[in-house]
DSSP file (Angstrom, degrees, kcal/mol; ACC not computed):
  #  RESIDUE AA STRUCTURE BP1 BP2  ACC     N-H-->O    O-->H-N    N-H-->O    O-->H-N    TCO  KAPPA ALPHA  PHI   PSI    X-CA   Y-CA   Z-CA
    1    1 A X     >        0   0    0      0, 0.0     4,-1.6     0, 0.0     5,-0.3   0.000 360.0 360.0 360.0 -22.7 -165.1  -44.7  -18.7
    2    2 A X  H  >> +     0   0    0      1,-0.2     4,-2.5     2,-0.2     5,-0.7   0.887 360.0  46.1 -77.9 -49.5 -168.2  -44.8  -21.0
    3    3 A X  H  >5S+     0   0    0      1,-0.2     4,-1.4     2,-0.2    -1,-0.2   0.889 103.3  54.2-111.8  33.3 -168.5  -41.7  -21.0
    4    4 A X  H  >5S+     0   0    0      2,-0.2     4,-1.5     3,-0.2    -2,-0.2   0.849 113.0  51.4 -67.2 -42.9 -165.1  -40.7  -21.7
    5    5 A X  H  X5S+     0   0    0     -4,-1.6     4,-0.9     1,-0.2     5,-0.3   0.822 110.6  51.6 -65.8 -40.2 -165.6  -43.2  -24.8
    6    6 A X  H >X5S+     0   0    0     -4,-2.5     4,-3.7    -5,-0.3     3,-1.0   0.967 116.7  33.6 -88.1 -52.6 -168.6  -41.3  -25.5
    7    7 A X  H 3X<S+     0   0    0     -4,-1.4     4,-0.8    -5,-0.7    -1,-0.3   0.837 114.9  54.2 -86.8 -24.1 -167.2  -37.8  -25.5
    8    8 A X  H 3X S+     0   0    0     -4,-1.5     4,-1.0     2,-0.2    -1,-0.3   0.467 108.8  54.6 -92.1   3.3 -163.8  -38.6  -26.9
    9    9 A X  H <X S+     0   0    0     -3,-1.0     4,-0.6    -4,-0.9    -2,-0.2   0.818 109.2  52.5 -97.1 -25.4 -166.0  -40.4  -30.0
   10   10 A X  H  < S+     0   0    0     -4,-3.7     4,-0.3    -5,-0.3    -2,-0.2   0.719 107.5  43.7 -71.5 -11.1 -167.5  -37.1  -30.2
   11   11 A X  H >X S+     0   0    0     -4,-0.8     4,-4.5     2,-0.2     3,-0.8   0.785 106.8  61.4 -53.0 -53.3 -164.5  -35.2  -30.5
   12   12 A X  H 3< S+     0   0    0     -4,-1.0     4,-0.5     1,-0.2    66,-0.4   0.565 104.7  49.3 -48.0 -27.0 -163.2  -37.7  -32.9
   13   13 A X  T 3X S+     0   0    0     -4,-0.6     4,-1.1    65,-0.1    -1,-0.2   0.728 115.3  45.8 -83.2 -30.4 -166.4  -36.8  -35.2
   14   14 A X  H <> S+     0   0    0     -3,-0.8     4,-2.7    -4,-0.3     5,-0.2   0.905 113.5  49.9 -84.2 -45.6 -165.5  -32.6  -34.9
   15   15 A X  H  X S+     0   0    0     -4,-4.5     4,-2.3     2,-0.2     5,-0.2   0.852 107.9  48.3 -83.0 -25.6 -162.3  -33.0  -35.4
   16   16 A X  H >> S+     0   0    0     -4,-0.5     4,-2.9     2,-0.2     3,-1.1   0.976 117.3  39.3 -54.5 -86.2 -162.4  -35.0  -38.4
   17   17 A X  H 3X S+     0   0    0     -4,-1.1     4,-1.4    53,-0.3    -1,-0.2   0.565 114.0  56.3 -42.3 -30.5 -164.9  -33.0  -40.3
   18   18 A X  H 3X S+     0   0    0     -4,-2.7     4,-2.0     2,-0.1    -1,-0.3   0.888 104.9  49.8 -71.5 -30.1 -163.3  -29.9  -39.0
   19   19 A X  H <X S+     0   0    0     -4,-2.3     4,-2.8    -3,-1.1    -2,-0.2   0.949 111.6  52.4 -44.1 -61.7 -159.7  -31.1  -40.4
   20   20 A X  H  X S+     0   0    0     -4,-2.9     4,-1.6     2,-0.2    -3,-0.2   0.943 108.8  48.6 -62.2 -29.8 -161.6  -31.8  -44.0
   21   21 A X  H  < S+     0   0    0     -4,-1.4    -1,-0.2    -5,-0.3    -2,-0.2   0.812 113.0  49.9 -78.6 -16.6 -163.2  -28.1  -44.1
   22   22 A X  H  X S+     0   0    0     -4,-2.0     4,-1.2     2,-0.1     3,-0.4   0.727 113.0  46.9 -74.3 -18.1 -159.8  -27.0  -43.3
   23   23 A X  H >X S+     0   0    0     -4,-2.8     4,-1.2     1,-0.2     3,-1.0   0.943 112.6  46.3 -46.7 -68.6 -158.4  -29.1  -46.1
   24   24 A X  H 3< S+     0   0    0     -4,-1.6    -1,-0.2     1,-0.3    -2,-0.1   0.150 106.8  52.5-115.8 -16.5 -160.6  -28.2  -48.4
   25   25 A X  H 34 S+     0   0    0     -3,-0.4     4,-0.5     2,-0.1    -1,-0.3   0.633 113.1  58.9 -94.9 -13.3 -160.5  -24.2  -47.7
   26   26 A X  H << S+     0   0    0     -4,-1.2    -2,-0.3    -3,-1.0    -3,-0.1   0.867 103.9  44.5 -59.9 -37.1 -156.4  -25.1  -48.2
   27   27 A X  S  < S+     0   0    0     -4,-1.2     3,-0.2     1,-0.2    -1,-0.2   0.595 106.7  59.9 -86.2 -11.8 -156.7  -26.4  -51.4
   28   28 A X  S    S+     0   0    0      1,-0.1    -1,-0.2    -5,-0.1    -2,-0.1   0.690 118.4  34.5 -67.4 -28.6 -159.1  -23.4  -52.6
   29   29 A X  S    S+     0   0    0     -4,-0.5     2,-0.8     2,-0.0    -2,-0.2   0.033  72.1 126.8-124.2  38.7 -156.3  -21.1  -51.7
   30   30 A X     >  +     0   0    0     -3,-0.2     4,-1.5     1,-0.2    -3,-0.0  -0.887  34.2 177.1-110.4  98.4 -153.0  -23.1  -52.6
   31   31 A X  H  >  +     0   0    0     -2,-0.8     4,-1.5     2,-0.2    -1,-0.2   0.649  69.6  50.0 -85.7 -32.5 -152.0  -20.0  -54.7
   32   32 A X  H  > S+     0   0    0      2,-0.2     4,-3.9     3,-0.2     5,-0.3   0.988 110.1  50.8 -54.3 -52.4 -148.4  -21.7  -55.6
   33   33 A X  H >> S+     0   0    0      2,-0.2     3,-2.8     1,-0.2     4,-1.1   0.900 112.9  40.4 -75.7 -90.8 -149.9  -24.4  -56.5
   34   34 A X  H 3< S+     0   0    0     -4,-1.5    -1,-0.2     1,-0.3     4,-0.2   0.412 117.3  50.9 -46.1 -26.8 -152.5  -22.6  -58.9
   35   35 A X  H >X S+     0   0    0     -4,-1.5     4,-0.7    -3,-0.2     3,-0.6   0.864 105.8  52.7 -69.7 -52.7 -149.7  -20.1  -60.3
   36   36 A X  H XX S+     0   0    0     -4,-3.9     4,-6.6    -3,-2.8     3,-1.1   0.979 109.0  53.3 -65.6 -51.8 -147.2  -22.8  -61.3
   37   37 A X  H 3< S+     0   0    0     -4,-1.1    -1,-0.2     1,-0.3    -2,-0.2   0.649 107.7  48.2 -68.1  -4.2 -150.0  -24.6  -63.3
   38   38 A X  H <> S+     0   0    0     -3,-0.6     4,-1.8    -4,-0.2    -1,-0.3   0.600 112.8  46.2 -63.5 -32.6 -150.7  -21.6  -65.1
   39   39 A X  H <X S+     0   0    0     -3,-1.1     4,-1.7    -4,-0.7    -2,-0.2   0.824 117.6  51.3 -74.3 -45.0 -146.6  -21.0  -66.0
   40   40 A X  H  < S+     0   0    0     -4,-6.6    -1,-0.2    -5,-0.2    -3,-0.2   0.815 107.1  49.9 -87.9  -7.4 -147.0  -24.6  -66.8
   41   41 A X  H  4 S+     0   0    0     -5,-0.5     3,-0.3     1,-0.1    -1,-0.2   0.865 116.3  39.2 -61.2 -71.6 -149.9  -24.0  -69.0
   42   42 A X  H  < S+     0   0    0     -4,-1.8     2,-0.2     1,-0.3    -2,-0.2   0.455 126.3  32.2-102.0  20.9 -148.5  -21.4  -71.0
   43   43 A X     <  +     0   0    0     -4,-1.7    -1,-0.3     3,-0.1     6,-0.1  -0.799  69.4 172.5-149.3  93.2 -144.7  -22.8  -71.4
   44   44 A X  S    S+     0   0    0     -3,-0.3    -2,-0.1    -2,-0.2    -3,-0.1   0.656  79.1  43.9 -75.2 -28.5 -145.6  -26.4  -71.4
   45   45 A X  S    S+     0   0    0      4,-0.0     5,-0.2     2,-0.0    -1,-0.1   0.948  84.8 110.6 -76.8 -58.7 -141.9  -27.2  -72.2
   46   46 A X    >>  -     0   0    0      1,-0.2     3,-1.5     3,-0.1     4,-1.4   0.202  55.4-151.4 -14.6 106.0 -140.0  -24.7  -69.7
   47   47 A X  T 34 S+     0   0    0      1,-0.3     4,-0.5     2,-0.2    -1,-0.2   0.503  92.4  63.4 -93.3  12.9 -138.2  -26.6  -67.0
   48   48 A X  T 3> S+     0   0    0      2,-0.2     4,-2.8     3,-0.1    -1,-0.3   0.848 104.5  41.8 -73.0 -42.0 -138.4  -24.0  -64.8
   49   49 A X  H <> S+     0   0    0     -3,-1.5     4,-2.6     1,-0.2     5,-0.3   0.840 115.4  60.8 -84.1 -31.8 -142.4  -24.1  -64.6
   50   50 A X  H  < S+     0   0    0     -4,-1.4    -1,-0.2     1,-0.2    -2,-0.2   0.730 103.1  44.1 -53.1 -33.6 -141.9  -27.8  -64.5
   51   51 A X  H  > S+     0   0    0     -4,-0.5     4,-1.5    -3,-0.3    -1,-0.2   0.716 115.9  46.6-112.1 -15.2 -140.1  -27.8  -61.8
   52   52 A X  H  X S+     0   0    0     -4,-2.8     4,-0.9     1,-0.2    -2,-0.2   0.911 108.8  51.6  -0.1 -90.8 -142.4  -25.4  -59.9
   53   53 A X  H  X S+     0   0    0     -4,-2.6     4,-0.6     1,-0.2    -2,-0.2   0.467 109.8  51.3 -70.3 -13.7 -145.1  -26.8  -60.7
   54   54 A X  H  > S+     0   0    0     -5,-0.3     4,-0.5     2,-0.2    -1,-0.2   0.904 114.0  49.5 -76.5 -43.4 -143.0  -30.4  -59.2
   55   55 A X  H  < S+     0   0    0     -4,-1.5    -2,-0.2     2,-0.1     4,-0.2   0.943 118.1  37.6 -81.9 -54.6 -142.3  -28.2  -55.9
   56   56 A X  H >< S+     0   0    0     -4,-0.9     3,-1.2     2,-0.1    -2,-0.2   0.929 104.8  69.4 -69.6 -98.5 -146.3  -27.1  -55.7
   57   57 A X  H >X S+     0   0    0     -4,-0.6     4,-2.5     1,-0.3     3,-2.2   0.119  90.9  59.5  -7.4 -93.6 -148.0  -30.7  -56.8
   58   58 A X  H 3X S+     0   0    0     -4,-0.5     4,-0.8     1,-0.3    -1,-0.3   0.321 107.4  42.9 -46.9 -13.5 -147.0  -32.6  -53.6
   59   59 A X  H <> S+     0   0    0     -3,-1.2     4,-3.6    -2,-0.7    -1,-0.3   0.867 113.4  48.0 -63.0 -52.1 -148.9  -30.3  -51.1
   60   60 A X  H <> S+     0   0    0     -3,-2.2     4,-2.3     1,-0.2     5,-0.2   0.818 108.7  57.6 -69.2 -23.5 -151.9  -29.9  -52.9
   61   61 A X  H  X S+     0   0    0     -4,-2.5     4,-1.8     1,-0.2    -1,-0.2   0.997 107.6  46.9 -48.5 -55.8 -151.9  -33.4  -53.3
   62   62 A X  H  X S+     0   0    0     -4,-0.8     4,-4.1     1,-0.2     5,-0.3   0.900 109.7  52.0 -57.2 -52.4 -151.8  -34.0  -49.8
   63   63 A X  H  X S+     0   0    0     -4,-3.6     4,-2.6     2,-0.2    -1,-0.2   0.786 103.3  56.3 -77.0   0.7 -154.4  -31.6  -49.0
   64   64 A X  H  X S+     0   0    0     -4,-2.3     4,-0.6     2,-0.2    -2,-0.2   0.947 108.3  54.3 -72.9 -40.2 -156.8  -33.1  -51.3
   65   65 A X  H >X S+     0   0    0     -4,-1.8     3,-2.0     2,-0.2     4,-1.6   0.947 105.5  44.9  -9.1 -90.1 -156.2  -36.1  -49.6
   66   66 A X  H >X S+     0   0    0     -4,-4.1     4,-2.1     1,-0.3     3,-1.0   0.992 104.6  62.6 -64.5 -51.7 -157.0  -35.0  -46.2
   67   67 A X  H 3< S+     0   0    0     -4,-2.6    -1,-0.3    -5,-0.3    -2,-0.2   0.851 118.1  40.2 -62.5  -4.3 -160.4  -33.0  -47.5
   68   68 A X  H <X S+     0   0    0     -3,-2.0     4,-0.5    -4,-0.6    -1,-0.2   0.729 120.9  35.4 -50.8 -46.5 -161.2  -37.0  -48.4
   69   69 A X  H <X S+     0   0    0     -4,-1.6     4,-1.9    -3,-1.0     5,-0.3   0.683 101.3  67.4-106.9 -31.0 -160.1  -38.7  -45.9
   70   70 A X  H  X S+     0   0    0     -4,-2.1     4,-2.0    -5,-0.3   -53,-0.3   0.992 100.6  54.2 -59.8 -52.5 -160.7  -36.7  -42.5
   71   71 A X  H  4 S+     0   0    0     -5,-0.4     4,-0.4   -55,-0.3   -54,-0.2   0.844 112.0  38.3 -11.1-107.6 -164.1  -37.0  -42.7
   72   72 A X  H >X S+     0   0    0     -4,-0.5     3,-2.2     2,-0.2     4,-0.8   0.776 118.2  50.6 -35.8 -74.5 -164.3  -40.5  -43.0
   73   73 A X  H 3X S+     0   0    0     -4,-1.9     4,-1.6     1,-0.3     3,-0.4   0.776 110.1  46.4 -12.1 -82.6 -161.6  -41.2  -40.6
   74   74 A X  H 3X S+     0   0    0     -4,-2.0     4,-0.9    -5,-0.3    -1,-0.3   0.491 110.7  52.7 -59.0  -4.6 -162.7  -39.1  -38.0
   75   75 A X  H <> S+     0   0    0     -3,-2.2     4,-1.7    -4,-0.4     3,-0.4   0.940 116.6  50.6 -66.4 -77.6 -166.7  -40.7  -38.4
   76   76 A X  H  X S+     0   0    0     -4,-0.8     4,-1.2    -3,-0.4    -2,-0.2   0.553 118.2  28.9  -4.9 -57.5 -164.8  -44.0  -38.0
   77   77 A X  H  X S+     0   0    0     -4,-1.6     4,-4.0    -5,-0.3    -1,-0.3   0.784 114.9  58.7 -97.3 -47.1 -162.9  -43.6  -35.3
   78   78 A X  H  X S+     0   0    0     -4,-0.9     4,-1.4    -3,-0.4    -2,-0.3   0.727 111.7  43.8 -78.4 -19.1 -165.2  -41.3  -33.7
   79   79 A X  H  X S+     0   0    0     -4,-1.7     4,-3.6     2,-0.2     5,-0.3   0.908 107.4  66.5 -84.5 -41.6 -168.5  -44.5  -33.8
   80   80 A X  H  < S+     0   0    0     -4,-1.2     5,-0.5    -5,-0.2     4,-0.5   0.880 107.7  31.4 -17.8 -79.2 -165.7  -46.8  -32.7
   81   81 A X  H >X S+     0   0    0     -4,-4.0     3,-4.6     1,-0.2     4,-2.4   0.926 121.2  51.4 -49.3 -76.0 -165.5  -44.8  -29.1
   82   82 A X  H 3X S+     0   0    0     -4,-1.4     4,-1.0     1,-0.4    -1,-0.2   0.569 115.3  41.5 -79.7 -13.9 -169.2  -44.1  -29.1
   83   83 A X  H 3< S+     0   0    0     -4,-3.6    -1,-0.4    -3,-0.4    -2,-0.2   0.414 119.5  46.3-100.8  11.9 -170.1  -47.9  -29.7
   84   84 A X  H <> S+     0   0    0     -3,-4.6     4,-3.7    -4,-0.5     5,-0.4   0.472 110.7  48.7-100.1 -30.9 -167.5  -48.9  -27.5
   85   85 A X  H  X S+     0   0    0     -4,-2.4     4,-2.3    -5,-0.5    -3,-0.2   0.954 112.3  52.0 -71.5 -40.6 -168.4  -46.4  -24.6
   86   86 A X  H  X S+     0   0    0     -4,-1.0     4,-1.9    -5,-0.3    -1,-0.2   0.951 106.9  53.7 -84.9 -28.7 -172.2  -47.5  -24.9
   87   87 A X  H  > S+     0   0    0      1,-0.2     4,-0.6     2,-0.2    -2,-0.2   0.854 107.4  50.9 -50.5 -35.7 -171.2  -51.1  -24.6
   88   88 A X  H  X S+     0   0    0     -4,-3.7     4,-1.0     2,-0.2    -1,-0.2   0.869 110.4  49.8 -67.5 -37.8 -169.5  -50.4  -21.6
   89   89 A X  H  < S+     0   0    0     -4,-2.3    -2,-0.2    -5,-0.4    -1,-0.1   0.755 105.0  50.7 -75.6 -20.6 -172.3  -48.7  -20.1
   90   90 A X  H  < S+     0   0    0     -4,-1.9    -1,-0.3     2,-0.1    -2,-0.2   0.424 101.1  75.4 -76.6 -10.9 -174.9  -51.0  -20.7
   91   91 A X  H  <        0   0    0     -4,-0.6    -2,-0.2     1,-0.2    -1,-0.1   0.685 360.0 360.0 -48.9 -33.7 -172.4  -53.8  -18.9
   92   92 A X     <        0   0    0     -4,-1.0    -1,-0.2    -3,-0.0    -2,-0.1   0.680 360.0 360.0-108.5 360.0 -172.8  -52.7  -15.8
């Protein structure tokens, strides 16, 4: 069981940090996103780009989010297992 703990906290560390470098190449390349806030740039009134740019916002939001948060999470989560897995293993 330890080192199930041990390997599933290391997983918990890749996957995390791989989630945020996928985030974070999403949010380079959120091309809606980056188009509507240009429309909405140069017709600040229009409600068409407004509402575009309304349609775009809540993705990129999200993935800015996640290139924040996976990271940490998965570091978290992932010492959790590996300091639970070495506690087990020194128990016996």
């Amino acid at each position: 069981m330890a080192a199930y703990l041990k390997l599933l906290g290391a997983l918990f560390i890749a996957a995390g940090i791989l989630g945020s470098i996928y985030c974070w190449q999403g949010v380079g390349s959120d091309e809606a996103y980056f188009k509507a806030r240009r429309g909405l740039e140069k017709y600040p009134g229009n409600v068409l780009f407004v509402t575009e740019f309304r349609m775009a916002e809540p993705r990129h939001m999200l993935l800015v989010s996640g290139t924040f948060s996976a990271a940490p999470i998965g570091v978290v989560l992932g010492s959790l297992c590996i300091g639970v897995g070495l506690l087990l293993g020194k128990s016996r």
